[in-house]
C-alpha positions in Angstrom: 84.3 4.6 33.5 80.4 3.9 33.7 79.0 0.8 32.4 77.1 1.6 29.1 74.2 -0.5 30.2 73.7 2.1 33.0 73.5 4.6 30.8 70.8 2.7 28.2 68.1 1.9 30.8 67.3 5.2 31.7 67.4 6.1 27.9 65.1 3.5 27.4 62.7 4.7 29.5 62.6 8.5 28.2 62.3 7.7 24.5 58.4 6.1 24.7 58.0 9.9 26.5 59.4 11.7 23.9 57.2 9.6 21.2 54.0 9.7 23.6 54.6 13.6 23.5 55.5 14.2 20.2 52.0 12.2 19.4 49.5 14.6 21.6 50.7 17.4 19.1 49.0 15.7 16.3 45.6 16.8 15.0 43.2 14.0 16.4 41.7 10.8 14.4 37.9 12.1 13.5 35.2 9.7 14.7 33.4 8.3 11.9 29.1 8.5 13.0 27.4 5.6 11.9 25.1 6.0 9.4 21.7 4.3 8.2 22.0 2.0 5.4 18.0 4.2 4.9 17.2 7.1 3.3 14.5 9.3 4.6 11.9 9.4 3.8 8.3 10.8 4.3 7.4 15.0 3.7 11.3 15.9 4.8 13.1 13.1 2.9 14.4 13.4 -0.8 12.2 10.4 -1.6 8.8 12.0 -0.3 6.2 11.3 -2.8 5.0 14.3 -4.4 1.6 15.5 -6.0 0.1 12.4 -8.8 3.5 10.4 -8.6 1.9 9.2 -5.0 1.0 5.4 -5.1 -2.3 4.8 -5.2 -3.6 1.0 -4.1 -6.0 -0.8 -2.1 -6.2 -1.9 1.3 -8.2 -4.3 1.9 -11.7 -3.7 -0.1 -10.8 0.1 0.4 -10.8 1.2 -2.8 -9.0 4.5 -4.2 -9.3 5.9 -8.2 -6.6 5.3 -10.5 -4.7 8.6 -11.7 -6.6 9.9 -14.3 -10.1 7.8 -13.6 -13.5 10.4 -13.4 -14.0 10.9 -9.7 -17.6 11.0 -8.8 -19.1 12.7 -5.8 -21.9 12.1 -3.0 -22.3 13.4 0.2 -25.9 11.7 1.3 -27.7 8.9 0.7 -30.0 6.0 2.5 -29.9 2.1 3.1 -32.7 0.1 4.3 -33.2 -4.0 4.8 -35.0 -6.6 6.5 -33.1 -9.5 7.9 -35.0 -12.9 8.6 -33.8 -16.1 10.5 -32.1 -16.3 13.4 -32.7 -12.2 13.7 -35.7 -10.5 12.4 -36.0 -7.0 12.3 -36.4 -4.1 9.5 -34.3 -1.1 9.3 -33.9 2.2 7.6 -30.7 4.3 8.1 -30.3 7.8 6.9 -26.8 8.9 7.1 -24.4 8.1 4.3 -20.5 8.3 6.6 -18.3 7.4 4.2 -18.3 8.4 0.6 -15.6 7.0 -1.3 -16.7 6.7 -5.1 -16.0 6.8 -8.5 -18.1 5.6 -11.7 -17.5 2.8 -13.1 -14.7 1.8 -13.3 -13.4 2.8 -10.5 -14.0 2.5 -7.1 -16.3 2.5 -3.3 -16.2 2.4 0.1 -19.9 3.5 1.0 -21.2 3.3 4.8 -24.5 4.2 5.9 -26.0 4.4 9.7 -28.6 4.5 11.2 -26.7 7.4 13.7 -27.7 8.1 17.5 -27.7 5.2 19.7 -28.6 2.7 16.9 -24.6 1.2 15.8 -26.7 -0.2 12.6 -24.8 -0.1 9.8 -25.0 -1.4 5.7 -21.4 -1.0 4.3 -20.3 -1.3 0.4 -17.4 -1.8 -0.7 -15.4 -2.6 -4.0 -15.1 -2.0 -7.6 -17.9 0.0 -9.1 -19.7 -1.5 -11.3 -23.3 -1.6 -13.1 -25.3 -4.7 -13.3 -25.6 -7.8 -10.8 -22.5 -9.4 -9.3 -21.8 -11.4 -6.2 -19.8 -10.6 -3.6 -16.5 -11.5 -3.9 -12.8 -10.6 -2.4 -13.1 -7.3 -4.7 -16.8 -6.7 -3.8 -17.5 -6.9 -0.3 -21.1 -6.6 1.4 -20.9 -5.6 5.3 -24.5 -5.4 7.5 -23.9 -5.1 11.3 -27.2 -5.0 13.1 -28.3 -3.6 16.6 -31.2 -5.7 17.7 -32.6 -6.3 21.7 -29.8 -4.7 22.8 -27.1 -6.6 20.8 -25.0 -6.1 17.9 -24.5 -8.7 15.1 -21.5 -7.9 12.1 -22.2 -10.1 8.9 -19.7 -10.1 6.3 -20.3 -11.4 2.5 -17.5 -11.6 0.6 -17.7 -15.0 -0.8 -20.9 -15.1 -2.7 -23.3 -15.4 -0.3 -25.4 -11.5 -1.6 -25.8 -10.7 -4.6 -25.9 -6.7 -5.3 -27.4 -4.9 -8.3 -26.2 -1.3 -9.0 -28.9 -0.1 -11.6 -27.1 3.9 -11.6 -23.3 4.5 -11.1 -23.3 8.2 -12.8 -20.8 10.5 -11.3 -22.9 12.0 -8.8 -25.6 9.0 -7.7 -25.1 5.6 -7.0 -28.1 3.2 -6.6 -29.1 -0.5 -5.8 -30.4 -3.4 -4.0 -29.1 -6.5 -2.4 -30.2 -10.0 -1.5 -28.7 -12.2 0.7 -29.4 -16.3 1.5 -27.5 -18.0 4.5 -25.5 -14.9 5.7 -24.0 -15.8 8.3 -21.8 -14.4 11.3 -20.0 -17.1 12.7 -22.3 -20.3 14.7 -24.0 -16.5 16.6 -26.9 -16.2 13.6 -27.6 -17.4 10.4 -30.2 -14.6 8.3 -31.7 -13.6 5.0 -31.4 -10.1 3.9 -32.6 -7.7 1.2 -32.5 -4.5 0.8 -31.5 -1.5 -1.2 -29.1 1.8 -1.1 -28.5 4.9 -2.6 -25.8 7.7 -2.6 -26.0 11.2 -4.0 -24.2 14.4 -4.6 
């Protein structure tokens, strides 16, 4: 008579085959994807913003209108100043670039140039308004000046202008400024005036 225990080990070892082949039968475990804790978004995402439920804000003194705010309109327009101080010179620029407006109360973002070679600019930007305010985090005053061959950016936004809209109708925009101690860094130090218009 065989031992028993002969018997058991090569048992032993064909059972974990049986098992192993009874298991590739079975349908196999689906792979889960990862996923992103994000939803789209943007013109092919459900959360795309849509017509006036857009948001509408400011970035930096870039203005844009409010929904339902009048929307004014100009396409040309003309700047001129005289700087003196550390730079002296007189300019006239005829070409309105950007024209971002809206009556009062809404909003602006006016640039004028002088265009070909001359990088001359007079820039306006803010809250429409009418009257005589200074500039100011929410009214922003920007003159960058090609002189002798080199160009100077100053930047009022602390009160150093003061700019006086006498028209803001929906189609014309019109003013002056004055400057004192405008200055663009330990470069130049100037005076400026000058005036500015925009029309449809």
């Amino acid at each position: 008579m065989r031992d028993p225990r002969t018997l058991i080990a090569p048992m032993a070892l064909l059972l974990p085959l049986g098992f192993l082949g009874a298991c590739s039968k079975d349908e196999p475990t689906p792979v889960v994807e990862p996923t992103s804790a994000f939803q789209p978004t943007g013109s092919t995402g459900a959360t795309a913003a849509t017509g006036p439920t857009a948001e509408t804000g400011t970035t930096g003194n870039l203005p844009t209108t409010t929904a339902g705010a009048a929307t004014g309109k100009v396409s040309s327009g003309q700047a001129a100043f005289t700087l003196t101080g550390d730079i002296r010179t007189s300019k006239a620029l005829g070409n309105l670039v950007s024209t971002v407006y809206a009556p009062p109360p809404g909003g602006m973002a006016l640039v004028w140039t002088a265009g070909g070679n001359d990088a001359t600019t007079v820039g306006l930007g803010g809250i429409s308004f009418t009257g005589t305010q200074p500039t100011s985090p929410s009214l922003s005053l920007t003159i960058t000046v090609q002189d002798k061959g080199e160009i100077t950016a100053f930047i009022s936004s602390a009160g150093e202008c003061t700019v006086t809209i006498g028209l803001a109708s929906s189609s014309q925009i019109s003013g002056a400024f004055n400057c004192t101690d405008l200055s663009a860094g330990p470069g130049a130090t100037v005076d400026a005036m000058g005036s500015f218009n925009a029309q449809g």
